[in-house]
matplotlib code that plots the C-alpha trace (Angstrom):
import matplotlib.pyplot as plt

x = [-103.3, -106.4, -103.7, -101.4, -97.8, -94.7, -91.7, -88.0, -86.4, -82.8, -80.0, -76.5, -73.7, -70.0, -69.3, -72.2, -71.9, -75.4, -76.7, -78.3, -80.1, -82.2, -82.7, -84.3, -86.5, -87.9, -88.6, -90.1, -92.1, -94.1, -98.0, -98.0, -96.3, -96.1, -92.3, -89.1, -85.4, -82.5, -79.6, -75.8, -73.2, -69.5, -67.5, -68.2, -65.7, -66.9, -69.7, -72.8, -73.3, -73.9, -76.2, -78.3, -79.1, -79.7, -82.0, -84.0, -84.3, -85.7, -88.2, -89.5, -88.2, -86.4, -89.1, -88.6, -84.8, -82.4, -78.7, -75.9, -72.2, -69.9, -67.1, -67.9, -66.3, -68.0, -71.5, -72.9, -71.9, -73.3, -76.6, -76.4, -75.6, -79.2, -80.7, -79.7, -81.9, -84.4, -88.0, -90.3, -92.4, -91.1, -87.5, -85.9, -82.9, -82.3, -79.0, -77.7, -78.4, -81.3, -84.7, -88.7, -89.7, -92.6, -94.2, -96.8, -95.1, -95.3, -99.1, -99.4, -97.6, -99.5, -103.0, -101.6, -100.1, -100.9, -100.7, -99.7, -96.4, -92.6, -91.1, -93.0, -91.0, -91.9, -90.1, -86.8, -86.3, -83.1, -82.2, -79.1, -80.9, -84.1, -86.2, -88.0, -86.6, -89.5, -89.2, -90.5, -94.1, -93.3, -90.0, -88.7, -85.5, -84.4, -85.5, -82.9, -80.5, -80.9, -82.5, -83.9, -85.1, -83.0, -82.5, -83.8, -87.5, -87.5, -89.4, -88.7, -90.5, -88.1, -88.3, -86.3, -83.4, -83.8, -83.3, -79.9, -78.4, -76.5, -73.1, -70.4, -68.0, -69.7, -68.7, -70.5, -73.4, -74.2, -78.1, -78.6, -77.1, -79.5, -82.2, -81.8, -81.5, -85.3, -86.3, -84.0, -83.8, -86.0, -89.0, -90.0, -93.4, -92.4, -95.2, -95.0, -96.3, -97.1, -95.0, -92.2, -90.5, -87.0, -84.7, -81.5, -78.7, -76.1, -72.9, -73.1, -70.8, -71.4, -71.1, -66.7, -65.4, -63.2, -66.3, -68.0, -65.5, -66.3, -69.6, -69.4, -67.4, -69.3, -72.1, -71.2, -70.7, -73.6, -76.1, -73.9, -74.4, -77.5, -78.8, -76.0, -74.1, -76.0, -78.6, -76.3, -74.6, -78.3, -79.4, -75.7, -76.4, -80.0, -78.4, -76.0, -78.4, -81.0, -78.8, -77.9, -74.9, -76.7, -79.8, -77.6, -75.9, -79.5, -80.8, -78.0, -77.5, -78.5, -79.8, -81.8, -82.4, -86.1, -87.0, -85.9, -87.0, -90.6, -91.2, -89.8, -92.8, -95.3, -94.3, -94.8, -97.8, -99.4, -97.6, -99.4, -103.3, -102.8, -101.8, -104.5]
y = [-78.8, -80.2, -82.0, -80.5, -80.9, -81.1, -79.3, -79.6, -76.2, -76.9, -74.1, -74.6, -72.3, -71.8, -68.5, -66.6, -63.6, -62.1, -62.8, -66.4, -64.7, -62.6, -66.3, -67.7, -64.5, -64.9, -68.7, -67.8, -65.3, -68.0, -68.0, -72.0, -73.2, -76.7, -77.3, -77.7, -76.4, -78.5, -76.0, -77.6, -75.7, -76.9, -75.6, -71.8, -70.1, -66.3, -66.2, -67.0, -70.0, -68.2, -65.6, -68.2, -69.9, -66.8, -66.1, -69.3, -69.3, -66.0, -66.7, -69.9, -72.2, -74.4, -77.5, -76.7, -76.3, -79.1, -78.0, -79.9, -79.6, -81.4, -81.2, -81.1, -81.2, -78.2, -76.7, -79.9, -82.4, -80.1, -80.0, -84.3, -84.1, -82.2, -84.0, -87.3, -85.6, -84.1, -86.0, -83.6, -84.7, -81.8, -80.3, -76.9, -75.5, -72.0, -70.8, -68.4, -64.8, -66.3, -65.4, -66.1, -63.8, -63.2, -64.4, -66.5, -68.5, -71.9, -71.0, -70.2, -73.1, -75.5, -73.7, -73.6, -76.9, -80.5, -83.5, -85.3, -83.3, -84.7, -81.2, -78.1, -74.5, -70.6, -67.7, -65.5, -62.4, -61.1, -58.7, -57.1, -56.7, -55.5, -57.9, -60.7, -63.2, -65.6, -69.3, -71.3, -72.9, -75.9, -77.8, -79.6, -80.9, -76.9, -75.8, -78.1, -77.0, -73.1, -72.2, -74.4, -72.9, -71.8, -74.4, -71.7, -71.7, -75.8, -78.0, -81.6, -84.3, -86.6, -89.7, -87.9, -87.6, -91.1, -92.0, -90.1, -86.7, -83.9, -85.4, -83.6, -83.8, -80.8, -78.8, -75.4, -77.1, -80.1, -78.7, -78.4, -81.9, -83.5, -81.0, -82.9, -86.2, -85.9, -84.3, -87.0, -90.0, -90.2, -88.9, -86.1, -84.5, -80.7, -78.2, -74.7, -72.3, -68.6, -68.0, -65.9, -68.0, -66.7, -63.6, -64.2, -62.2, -62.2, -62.8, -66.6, -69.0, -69.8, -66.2, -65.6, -65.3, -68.5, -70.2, -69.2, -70.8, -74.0, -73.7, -73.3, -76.3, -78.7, -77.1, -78.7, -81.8, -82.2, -81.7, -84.2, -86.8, -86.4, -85.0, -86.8, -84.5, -84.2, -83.0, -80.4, -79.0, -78.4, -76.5, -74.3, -73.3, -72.1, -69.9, -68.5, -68.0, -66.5, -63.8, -65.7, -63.8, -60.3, -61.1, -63.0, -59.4, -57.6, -60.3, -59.6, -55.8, -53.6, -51.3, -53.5, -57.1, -55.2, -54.4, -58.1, -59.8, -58.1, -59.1, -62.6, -62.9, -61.7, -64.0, -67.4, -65.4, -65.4, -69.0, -70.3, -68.6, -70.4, -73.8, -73.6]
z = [-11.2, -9.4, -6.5, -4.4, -5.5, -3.2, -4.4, -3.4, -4.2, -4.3, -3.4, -3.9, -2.9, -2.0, -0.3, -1.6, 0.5, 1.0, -2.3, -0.9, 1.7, -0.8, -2.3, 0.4, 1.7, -1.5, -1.2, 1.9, 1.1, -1.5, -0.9, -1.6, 1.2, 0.3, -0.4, 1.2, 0.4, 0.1, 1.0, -0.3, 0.7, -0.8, 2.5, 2.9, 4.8, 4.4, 7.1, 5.3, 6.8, 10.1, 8.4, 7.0, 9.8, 11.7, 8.5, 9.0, 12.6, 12.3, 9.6, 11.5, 8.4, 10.2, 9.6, 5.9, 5.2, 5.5, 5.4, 3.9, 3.5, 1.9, -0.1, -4.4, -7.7, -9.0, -9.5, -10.9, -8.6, -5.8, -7.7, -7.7, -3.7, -3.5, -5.2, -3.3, -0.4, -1.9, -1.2, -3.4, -6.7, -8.4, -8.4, -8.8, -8.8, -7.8, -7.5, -4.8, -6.2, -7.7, -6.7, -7.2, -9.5, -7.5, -4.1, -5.7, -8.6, -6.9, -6.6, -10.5, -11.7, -9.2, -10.9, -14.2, -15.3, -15.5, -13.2, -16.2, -16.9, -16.8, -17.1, -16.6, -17.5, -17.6, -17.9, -16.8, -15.6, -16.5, -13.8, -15.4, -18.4, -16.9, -19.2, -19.3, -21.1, -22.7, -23.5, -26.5, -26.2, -27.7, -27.6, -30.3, -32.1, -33.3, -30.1, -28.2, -30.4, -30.0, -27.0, -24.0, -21.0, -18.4, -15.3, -12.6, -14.8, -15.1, -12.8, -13.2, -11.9, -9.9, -11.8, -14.2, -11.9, -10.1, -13.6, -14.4, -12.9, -14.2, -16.0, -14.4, -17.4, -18.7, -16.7, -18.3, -20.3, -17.8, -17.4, -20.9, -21.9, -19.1, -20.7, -24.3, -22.3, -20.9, -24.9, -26.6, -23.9, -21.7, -23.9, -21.0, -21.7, -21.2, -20.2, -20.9, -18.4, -19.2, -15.6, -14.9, -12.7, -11.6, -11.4, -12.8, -11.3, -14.4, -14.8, -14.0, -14.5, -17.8, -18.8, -18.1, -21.4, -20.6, -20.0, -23.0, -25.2, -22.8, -23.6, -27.6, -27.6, -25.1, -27.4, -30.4, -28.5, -27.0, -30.1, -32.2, -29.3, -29.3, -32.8, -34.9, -36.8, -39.7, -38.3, -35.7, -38.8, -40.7, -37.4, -37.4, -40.7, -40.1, -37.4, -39.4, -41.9, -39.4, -38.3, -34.7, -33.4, -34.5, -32.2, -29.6, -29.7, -29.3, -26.6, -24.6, -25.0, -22.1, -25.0, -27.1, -25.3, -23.8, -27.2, -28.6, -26.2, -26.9, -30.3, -29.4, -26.8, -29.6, -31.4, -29.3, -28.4, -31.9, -32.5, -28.9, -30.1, -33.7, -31.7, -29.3]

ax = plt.figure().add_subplot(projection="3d")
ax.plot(x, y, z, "-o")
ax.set_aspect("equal")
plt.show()
């Protein structure tokens, strides 16, 4: 980008222990300094609160952190009280046991990416896995349907969200229904950016085995609302067809998601040099 961009990095948490200090070291340790973090914090009881300021009075953050806490209704709502204070042209959410994947990502997606951009994303690390987890160059229809980016590698420009938040109601899948919203709705031009943005601890919420079977089902739900269900069922079937649950076994497989995760980046590598 030829201008300087403003981000909002946006933390929530309820009784995250340690894990949120490792968070915001590693937003602090960012070369590009030209942000600030919106800390939400649903009621903590178990000392972090205490720790984190300690944290940021230490560092010399305090200009750039703004703490709030307030009661929530889950994961998402917290997200939508952030975002009701956040004042930055881009936003990101990253989660407590979340971190940067490296002190200079804001400075390589600010280089990389264009002014022009609605929705810029990278890549994750997976730190349970020990691999990098690559993202699609382009996003279309099939894409939405199989495999969006993860939140923590997304930066949205805030006129998405003045325009519509997360909707609570999905309580597992809300960041990927307000992902098809800006692909479906709102038109979003999404950017992909060779970066790897985030670490991803594991074992989110998402990822209980209760909560799995929430998110097959809001799933299905989703890509009918917004796909129709012609079109959802065509894109199940390709899946089955294509061997999904085998290499949704090997992506997530402490033995095998390195070497499947490889091939998938050679191949949006050879699918980006034929595009460009």
């Amino acid at each position: 980008m030829e201008q300087e961009i403003f981000y909002s990095i946006l933390v929530v948490c309820l009784n995250p222990g340690k894990r949120i200090e490792s968070t915001l070291e590693s937003i602090f340790r960012q070369t590009y300094t030209n942000y600030e973090i919106i800390i939400k914090d649903g009621g903590s009881t178990d000392g972090s609160k205490d720790k984190v300021h300690q944290l940021i009075e230490k560092s010399g953050m305090q200009e750039k952190v703004r703490w709030i806490e307030s009661r929530d209704n889950g994961i998402y709502d917290a997200m939508n009280q952030a975002i009701s204070y956040a004042t930055g042209e881009y936003f990101l959410f990253l989660n407590a046991g979340d971190d940067f994947y490296a002190d200079t990502v804001l400075e390589d997606i600010t280089k990389a990416a264009h002014t022009d951009s609605d929705l810029l994303y990278g890549n994750l690390y997976h730190k349970a896995l020990d691999t990098v987890i690559y993202a699609s160059p382009q996003i279309d229809a099939f894409t939405c349907y199989r495999n969006v980016p993860c939140h923590q590698t997304c930066f949205y420009r805030r006129s998405l969200f003045a325009r519509r938040g997360y909707e609570p109601k999905y309580n597992v899948r809300a960041d990927y229904e307000h992902f098809l919203w800006c692909y479906f709705e709102a038109k979003a031009k999404m950017e992909y950016v060779p970066v790897i943005v985030a670490a991803y601890e594991g074992g989110g919420y998402s990822e209980t085995k209760e909560n799995r079977k929430r998110s097959a089902a809001q799933h299905r739900e989703i890509v009918v609302k917004y796909m129709g269900k012609k079109q959802a069922n065509h894109y199940r079937w390709i899946m089955w067809l294509t061997l999904a649950p085998l290499r949704s076994f090997l992506a997530e497989s402490t033995v095998f998601s390195g070497i499947y995760n490889g091939i998938k980046n050679t191949v949006y590598r050879l699918i980006r040099k034929k595009e460009g």
